[in-house]
C-alpha positions as CSV (number, residue, x, y, z in Angstrom):
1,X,196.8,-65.2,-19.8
2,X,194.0,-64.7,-17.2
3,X,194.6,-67.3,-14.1
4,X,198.4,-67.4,-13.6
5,X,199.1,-67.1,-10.0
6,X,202.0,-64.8,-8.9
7,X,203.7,-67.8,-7.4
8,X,208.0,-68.2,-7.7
9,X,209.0,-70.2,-10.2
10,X,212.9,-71.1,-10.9
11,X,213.5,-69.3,-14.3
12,X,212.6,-66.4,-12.3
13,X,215.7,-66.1,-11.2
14,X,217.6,-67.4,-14.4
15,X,219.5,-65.0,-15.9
16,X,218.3,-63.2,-19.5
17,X,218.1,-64.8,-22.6
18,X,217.4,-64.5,-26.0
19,X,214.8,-66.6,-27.5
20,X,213.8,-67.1,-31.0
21,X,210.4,-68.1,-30.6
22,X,208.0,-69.1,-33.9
23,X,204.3,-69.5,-33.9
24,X,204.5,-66.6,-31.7
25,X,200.9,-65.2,-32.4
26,X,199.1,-68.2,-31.6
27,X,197.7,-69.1,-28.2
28,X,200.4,-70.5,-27.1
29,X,202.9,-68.1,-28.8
30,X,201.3,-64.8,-27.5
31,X,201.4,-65.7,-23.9
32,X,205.1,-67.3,-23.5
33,X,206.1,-64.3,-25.5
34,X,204.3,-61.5,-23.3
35,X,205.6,-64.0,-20.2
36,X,209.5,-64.1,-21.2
37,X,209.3,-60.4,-21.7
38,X,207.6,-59.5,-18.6
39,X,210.4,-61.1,-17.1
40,X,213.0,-59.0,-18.8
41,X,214.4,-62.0,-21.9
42,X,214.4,-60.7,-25.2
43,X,212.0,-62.1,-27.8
44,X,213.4,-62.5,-31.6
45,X,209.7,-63.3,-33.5
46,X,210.3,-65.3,-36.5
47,X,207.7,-63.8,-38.6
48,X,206.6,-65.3,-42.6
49,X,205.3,-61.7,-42.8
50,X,206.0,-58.0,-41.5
51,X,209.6,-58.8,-40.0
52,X,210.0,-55.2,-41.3
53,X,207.6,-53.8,-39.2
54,X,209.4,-55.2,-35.9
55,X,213.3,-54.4,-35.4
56,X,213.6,-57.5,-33.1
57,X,211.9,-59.9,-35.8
58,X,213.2,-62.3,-38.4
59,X,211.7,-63.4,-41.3
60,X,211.4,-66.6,-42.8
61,X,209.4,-68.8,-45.2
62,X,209.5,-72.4,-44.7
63,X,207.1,-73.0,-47.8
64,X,209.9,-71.6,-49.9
65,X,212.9,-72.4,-47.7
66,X,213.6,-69.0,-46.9
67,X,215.0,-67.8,-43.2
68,X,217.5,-65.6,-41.4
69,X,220.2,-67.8,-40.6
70,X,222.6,-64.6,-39.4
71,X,219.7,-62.8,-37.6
72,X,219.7,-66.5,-35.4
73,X,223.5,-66.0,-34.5
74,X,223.7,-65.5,-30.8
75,X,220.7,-66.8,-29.9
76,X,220.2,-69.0,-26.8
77,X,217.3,-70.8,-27.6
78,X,214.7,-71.7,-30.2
79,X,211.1,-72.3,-29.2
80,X,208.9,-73.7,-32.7
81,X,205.4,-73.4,-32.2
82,X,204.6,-72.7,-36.2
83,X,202.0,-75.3,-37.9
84,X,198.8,-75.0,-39.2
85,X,195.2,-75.2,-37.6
86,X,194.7,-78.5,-37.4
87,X,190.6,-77.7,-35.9
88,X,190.0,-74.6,-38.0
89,X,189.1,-76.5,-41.0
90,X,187.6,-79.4,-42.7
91,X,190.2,-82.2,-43.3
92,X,190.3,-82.1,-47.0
93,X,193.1,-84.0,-49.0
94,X,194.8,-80.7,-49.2
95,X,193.8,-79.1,-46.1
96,X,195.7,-82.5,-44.5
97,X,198.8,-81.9,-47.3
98,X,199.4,-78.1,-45.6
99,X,198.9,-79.4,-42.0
100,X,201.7,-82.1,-42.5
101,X,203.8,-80.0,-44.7
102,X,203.9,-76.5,-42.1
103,X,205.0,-78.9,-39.6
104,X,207.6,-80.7,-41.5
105,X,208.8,-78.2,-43.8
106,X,209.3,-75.6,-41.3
107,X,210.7,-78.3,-38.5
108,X,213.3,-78.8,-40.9
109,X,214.5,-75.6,-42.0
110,X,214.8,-74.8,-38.3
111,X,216.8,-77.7,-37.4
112,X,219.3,-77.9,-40.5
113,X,219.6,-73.9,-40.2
114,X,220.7,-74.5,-36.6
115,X,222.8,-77.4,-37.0
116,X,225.1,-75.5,-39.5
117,X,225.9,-72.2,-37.2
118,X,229.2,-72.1,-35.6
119,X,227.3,-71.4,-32.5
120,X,224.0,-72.9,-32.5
121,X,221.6,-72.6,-29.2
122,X,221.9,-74.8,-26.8
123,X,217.9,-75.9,-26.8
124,X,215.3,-76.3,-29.6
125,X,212.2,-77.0,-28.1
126,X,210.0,-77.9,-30.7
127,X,206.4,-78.6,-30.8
128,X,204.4,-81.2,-31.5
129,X,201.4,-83.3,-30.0
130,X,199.3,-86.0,-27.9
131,X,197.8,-86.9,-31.0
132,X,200.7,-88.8,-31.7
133,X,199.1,-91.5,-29.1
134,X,196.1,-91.9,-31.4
135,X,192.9,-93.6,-30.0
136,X,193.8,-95.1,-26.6
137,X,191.0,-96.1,-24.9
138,X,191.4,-95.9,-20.7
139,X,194.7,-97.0,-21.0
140,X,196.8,-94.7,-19.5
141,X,199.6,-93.0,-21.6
142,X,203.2,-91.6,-20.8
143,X,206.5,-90.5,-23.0
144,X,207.6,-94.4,-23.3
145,X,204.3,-95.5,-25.1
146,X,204.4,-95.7,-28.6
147,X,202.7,-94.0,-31.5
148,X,198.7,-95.0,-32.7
149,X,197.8,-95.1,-36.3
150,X,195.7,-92.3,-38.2
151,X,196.8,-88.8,-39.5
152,X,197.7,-87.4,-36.2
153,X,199.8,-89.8,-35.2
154,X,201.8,-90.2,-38.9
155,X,202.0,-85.8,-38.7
156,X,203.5,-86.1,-34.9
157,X,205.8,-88.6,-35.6
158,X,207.0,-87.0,-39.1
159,X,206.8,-83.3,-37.2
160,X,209.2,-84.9,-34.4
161,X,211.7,-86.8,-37.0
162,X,212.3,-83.5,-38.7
163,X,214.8,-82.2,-35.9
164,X,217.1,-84.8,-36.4
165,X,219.7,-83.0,-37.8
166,X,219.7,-80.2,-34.6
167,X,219.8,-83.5,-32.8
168,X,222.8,-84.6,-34.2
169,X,224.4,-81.6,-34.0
170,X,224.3,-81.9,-30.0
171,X,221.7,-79.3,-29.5
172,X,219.1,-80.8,-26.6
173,X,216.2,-81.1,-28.1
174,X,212.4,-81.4,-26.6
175,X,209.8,-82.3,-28.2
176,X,206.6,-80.7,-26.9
177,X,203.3,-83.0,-27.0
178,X,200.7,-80.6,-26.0
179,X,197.3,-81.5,-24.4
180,X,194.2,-79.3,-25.0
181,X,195.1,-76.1,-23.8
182,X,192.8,-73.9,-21.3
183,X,191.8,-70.8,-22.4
184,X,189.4,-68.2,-23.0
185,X,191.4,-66.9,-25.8
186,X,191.8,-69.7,-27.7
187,X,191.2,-73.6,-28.6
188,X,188.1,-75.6,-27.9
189,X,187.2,-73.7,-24.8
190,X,186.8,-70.5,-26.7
191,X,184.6,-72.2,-29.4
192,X,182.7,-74.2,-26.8
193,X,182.1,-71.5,-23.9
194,X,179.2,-69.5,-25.5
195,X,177.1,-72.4,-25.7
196,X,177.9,-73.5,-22.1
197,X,177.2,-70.2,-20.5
198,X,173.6,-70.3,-22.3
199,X,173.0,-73.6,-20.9
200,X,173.4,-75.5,-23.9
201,X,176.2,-77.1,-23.2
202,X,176.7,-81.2,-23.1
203,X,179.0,-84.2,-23.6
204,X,179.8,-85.1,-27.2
205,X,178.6,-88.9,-27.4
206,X,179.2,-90.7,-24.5
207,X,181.7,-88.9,-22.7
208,X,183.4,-91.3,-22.3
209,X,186.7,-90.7,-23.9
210,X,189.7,-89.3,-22.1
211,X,190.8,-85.7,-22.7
212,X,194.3,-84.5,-21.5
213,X,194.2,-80.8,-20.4
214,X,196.4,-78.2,-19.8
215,X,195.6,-74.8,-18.5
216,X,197.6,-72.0,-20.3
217,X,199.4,-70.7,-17.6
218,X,201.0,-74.1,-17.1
219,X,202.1,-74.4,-20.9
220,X,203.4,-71.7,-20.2
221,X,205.4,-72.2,-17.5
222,X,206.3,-75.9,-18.5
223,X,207.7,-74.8,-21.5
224,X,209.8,-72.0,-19.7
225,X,210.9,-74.9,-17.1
226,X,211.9,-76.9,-19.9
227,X,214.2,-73.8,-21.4
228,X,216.9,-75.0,-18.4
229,X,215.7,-78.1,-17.0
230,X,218.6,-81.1,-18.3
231,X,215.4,-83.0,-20.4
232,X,215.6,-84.4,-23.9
233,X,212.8,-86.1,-25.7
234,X,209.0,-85.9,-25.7
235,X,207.7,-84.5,-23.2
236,X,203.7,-84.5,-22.5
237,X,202.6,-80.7,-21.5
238,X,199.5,-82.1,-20.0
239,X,197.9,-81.6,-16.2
240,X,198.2,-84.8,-13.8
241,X,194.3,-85.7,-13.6
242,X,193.2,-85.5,-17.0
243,X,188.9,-86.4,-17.1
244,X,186.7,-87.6,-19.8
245,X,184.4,-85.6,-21.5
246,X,181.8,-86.2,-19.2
247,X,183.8,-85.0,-16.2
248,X,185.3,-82.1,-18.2
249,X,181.4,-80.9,-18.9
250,X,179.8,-81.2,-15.3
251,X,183.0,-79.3,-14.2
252,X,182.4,-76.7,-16.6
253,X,178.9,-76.9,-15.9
254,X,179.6,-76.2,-12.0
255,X,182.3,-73.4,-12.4
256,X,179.3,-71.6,-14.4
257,X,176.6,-72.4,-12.4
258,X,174.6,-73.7,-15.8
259,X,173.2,-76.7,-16.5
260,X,175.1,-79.4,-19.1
261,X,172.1,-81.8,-19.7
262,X,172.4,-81.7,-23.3
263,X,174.4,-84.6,-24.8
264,X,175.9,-83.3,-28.0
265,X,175.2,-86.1,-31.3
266,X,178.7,-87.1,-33.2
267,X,176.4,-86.1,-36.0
268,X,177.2,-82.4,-35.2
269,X,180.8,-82.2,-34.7
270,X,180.9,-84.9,-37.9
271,X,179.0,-82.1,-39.9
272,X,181.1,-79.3,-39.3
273,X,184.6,-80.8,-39.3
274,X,184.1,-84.2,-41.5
275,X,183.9,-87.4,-40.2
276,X,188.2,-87.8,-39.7
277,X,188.7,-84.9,-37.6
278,X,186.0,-85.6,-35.5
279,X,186.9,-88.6,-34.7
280,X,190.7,-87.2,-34.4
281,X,190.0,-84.3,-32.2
282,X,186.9,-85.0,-29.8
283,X,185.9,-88.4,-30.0
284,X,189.1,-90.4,-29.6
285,X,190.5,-91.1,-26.1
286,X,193.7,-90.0,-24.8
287,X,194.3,-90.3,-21.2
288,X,197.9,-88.9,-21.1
289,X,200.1,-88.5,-17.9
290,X,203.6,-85.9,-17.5
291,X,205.8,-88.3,-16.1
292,X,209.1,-86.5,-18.0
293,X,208.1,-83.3,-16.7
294,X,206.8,-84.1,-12.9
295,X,210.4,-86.9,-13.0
296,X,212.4,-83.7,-13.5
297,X,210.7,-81.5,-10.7
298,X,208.5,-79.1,-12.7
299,X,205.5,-78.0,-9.5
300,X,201.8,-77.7,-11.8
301,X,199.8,-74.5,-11.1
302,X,196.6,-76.5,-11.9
303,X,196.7,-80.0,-11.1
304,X,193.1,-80.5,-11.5
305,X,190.9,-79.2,-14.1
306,X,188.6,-77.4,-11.7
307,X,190.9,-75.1,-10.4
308,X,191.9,-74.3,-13.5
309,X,189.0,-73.6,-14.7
310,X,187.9,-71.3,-11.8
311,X,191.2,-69.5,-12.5
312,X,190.7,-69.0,-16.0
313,X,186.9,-67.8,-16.0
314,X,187.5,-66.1,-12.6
């Protein structure tokens, strides 16, 4: 989780907890979970496979309803990261069916399986998207604007639905709309880099569409904020200044000292993804602002993309 400042953050001081935390080796899921242990909370992985391998793990199996509904008992909170790929693959009719279905299916298991405890957690803070804004142009999004139309934005709002039942069991529940995560581990910086460090790297199109960042350390932290913070909702996870495309390469460009004169084609991205997920994932605009989470006090480690970046390639 290169690029996190030793800075003092509140929850440093909280006292321990125990966390339930799914999707825990993904991107996200490997750093909050190396993060929360470095700082003494105990971790409970909720694994579909080789809970037997880890003492402090619980299995489960949204696809077949399965989970540990006594191995949750005395947990304080419940992060759910779980889904899907939704850039890994081409967008075929069944591809689209798992990406819905992981979110859905295992959204709510979680949230009916908490709802009946006699002692549920307190928080579910439960993942989901800014692809629930759809294609927004330059105008500028927060938590209050409503959802676009297209696949993302149907999966985000049926992924966010799903926890009504935790909901009305009077558990506060967040719902986490993630940006596009900074990272050399991970995402589209990890797929994009190589080609930028050769010099081969450009804007896709016209750069002109918006993209909504977030470094890791900072989804990191803002999710760790949000474990005590008094907020229910969405919440966007995204940095203040989010850039377009074109920005986001010529700062790229500069941080590595290579050139970024090569405009990528749609034709390319189009090729390897399909047309749809294209479209969905680099072409549309999102221009996306964190008005919940700057409202209720959280401080950003990287405000601008630039820092960030020098952070995370540092």
């Amino acid at each position: 989780m290169g690029g996190n400042p030793k800075v003092s953050r509140p929850y440093d001081r909280a006292e321990s907890k125990r966390v339930a935390i799914t999707g825990s080796s993904g991107l996200i899921g490997t750093a909050l979970t190396a993060s929360l242990r470095a700082d003494g909370h105990q971790v409970v992985r909720m694994l579909r496979q080789g809970a037997h391998s880890d003492s402090s793990a619980l299995h489960w199996d949204p696809a077949h309803g399965e989970i540990d509904a006594g191995g949750l008992e005395g947990i304080d909170a419940v992060i759910h990261l779980a889904g899907a790929g939704i850039g890994d693959q081409r967008w075929t009719d069944d591809r689209k069916k798992e990406i819905l279905d992981s979110r859905v299916l295992s959204t709510s298991l979680l949230a009916v399986t908490l709802a009946s405890m006699k002692a549920p957690p307190k928080v579910l803070l439960s993942g989901s998207a800014i692809g629930l804004y759809g294609d927004r142009g330059d105008a500028v999004c927060t938590e209050s604007t409503r959802a676009g139309a297209g696949f993302l934005p149907d999966v985000c709002r049926a992924w966010e639905a799903a926890t009504q039942p935790a909901e009305a069991a009077g558990i506060r529940v967040v719902h986490l709309r993630t940006g596009l995560v900074q990272s050399v581990d991970g995402g589209m910086m990890k797929k994009s880099l190589p080609l930028f460090k050769l010099g081969l790297g450009g804007r896709f199109g016209d750069g002109r569409q918006w993209w909504s960042w977030i470094s890791i350390a900072d989804e990191v932290d803002a999710i760790r904020f949000l474990l005590d913070a008094e907020v229910a909702g969405p919440v966007n996870l995204t940095a203040p200044e989010p850039v377009t495309n074109s920005e986001y390469t010529k700062i790229l460009g500069r941080v590595l000292r290579r050139p970024t004169l090569l405009p990528i084609p749609a034709v390319g991205p189009r090729i390897l993804l399909g047309t749809e997920a294209a479209l969905a994932l680099i072409f549309e605009s999102q221009r996306v602002l964190p008005a919940v989470l700057e409202q209720a006090g959280y401080t950003f480690t990287h405000r601008t993309l630039e820092s960030a970046l020098r952070d995370i390639l540092a």
